[in-house]
C-alpha positions as a printed Julia matrix, in Angstrom:
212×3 Matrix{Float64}:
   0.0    0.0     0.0
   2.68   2.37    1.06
   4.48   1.87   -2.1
   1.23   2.51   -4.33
   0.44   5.99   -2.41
   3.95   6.84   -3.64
   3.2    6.3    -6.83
   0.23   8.35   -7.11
   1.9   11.09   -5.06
   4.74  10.85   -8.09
   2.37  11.04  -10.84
   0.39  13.92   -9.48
   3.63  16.68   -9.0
   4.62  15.42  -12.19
   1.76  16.77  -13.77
   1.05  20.0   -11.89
   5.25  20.83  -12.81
   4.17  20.14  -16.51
   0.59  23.01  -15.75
   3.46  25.24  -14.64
   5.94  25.59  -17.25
   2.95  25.54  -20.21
   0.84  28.14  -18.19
   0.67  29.67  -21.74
  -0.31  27.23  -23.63
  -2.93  24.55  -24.66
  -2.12  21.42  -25.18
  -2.86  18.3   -26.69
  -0.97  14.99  -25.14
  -1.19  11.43  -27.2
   0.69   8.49  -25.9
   2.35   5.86  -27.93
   3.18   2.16  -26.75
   6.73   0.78  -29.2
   8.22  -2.06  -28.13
   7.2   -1.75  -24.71
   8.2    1.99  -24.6
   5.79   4.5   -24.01
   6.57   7.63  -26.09
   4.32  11.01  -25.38
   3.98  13.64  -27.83
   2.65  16.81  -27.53
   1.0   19.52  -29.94
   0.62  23.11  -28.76
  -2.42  25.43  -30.06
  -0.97  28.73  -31.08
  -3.3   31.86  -29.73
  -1.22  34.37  -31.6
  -1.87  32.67  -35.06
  -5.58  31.83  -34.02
  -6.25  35.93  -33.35
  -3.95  37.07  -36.32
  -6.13  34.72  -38.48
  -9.57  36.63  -37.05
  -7.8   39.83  -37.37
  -6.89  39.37  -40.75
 -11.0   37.89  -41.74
 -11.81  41.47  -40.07
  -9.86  43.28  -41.87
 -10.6   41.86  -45.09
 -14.36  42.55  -44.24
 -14.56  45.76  -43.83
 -12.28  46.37  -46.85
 -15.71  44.41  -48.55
 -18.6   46.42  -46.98
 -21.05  48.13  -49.61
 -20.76  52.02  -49.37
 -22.97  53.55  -46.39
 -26.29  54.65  -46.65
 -27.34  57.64  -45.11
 -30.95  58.75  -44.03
 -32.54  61.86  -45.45
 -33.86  64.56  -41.66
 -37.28  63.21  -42.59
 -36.11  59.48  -42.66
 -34.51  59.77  -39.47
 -36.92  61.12  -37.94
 -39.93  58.89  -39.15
 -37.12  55.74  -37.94
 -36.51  57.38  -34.24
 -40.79  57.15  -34.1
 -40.57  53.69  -35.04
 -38.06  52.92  -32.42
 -39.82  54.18  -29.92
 -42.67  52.17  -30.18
 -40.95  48.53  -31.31
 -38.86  48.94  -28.64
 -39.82  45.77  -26.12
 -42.44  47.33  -23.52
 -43.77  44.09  -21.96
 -42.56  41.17  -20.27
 -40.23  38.5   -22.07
 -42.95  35.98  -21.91
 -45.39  37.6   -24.05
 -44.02  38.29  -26.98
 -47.21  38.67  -28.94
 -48.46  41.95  -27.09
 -45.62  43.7   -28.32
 -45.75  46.0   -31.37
 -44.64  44.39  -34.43
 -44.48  40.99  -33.21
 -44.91  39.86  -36.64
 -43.1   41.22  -39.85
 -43.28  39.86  -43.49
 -40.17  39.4   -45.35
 -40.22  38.02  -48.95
 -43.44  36.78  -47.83
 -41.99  34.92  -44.79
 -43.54  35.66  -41.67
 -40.87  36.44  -38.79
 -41.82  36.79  -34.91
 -40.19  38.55  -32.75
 -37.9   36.95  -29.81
 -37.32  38.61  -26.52
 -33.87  38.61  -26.37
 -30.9   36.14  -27.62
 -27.47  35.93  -27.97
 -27.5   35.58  -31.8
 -25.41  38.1   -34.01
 -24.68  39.02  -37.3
 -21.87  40.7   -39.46
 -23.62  42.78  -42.25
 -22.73  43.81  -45.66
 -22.31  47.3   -45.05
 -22.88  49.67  -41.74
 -25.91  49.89  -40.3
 -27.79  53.4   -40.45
 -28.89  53.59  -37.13
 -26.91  53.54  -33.87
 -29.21  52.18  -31.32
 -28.89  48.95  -29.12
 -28.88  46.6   -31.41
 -27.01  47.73  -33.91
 -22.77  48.74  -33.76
 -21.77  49.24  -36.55
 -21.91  46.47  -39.09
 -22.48  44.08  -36.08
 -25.94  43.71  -35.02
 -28.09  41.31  -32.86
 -31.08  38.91  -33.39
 -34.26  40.2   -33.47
 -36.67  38.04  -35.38
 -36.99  34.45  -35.85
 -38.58  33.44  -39.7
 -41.39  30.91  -39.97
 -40.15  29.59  -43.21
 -39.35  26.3   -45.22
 -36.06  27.12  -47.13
 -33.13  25.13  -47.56
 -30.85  27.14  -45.68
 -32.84  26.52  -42.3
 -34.3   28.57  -39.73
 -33.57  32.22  -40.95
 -33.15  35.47  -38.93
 -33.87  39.1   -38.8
 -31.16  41.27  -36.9
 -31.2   44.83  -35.88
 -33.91  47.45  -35.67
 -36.19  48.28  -38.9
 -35.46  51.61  -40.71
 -36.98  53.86  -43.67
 -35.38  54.73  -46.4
 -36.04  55.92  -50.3
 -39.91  54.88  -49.29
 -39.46  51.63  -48.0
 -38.63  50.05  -44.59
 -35.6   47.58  -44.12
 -34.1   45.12  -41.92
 -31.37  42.71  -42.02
 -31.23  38.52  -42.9
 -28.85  36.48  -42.92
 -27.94  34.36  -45.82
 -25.44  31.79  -46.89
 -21.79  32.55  -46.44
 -18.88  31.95  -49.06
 -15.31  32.48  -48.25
 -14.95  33.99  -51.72
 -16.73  36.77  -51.0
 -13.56  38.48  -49.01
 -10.45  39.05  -50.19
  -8.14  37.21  -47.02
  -4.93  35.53  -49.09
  -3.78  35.17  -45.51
  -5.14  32.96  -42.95
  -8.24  33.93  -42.1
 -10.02  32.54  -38.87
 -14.44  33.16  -38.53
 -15.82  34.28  -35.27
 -19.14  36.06  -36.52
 -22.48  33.39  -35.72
 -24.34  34.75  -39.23
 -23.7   37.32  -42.05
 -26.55  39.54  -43.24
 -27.21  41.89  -45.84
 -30.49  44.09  -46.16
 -34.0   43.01  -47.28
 -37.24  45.48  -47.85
 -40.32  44.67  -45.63
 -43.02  43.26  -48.02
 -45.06  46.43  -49.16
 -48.11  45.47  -47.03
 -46.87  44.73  -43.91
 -48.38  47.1   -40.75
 -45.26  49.04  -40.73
 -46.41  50.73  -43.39
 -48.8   52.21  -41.28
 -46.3   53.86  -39.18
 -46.35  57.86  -39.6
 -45.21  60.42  -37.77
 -47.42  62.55  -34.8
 -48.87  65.92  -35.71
 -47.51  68.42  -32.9
């Protein structure tokens, strides 16, 4: 017994000395049995490459984005109104009491969702600087009731108007080919977007601004 506690006592500062002097690191051990010899070797997972390779994706994105859009006084304005009443008002549970629960989308109907950790990087920068929207990243807003090949699609960031029509944001199907990275490139964005009208008769349509 004595000599099998010593063992274990052996094994186990061993290993912490090996934590110590790969603090930095992440590792990967396999173990090998040749002729009776057991041979270990290890790979190490860079970090440095693994953020250059984001860095570089970034870059190469934003040297892709579409050239801005920017809203007329009167657009703004009419968008700001709409904000203020989409914005969430209720409780998380009841989704369907709040205003524009529902919006149509190339005739897909998409429902609203309390709140979720889904994000996407769009095609160009978003008009609007609000909560849910930074730039080109913006968060998930609607879910879409829908039967097309690429899944469950998504609506992300808050609706605006502009040249007559309102917009929003869906994600689509991503191809590496659309950015120019020659260098390693590494992913970290959930979904890519680009901008879709709001079918022509959906209620937002409705929306107009107060008389003072």
């Amino acid at each position: 017994m004595k000599k099998l506690i010593f063992i274990v006592i052996f094994i186990s500062c061993t290993s912490n000395q090996a934590n110590i002097e790969n603090v930095e690191t992440v590792s990967t051990t396999t173990q090998k049995i040749v002729n009776n010899t057991t041979t270990t070797s290890t790979t190490i997972y860079d970090w440095e490459e693994h953020y250059l390779a984001l860095d570089n994706f970034e870059k190469a994105w934003e040297k892709s984005l579409k050239d801005p859009i920017t809203l007329s006084e009167e657009e703004k304005e009419l968008t700001e109104y709409l904000y203020s009443i989409w914005t969430w008002k209720g409780d998380k549970w009841t989704p369907e009491n709040e205003n524009f629960y529902e919006l149509k989308v190339n005739g897909q109907i998409c429902r609203r969702i309390w709140n979720s950790m889904g994000y996407a990087w769009l095609d160009e920068i978003h008009p609007v600087e609000n909560m849910f929207t930074d730039g080109y990243v913006v968060t998930q807003r609607y879910i879409c009731v829908t039967n097309s090949d690429n899944g469950r699609e998504s609506l992300f960031g808050a609706p605006f108007y502009y040249q007559d029509t309102w917009w929003i944001y869906q994600d689509y199907k991503f191809s590496r080919n659309q950015v120019d990275c020659k260098s390693s490139c590494g992913i970290s964005a959930q979904y890519f977007a680009t901008r879709v009208p709001i079918d022509l008769d959906d209620v937002i349509y409705n929306v107009t601004l107060q008389d003072n």
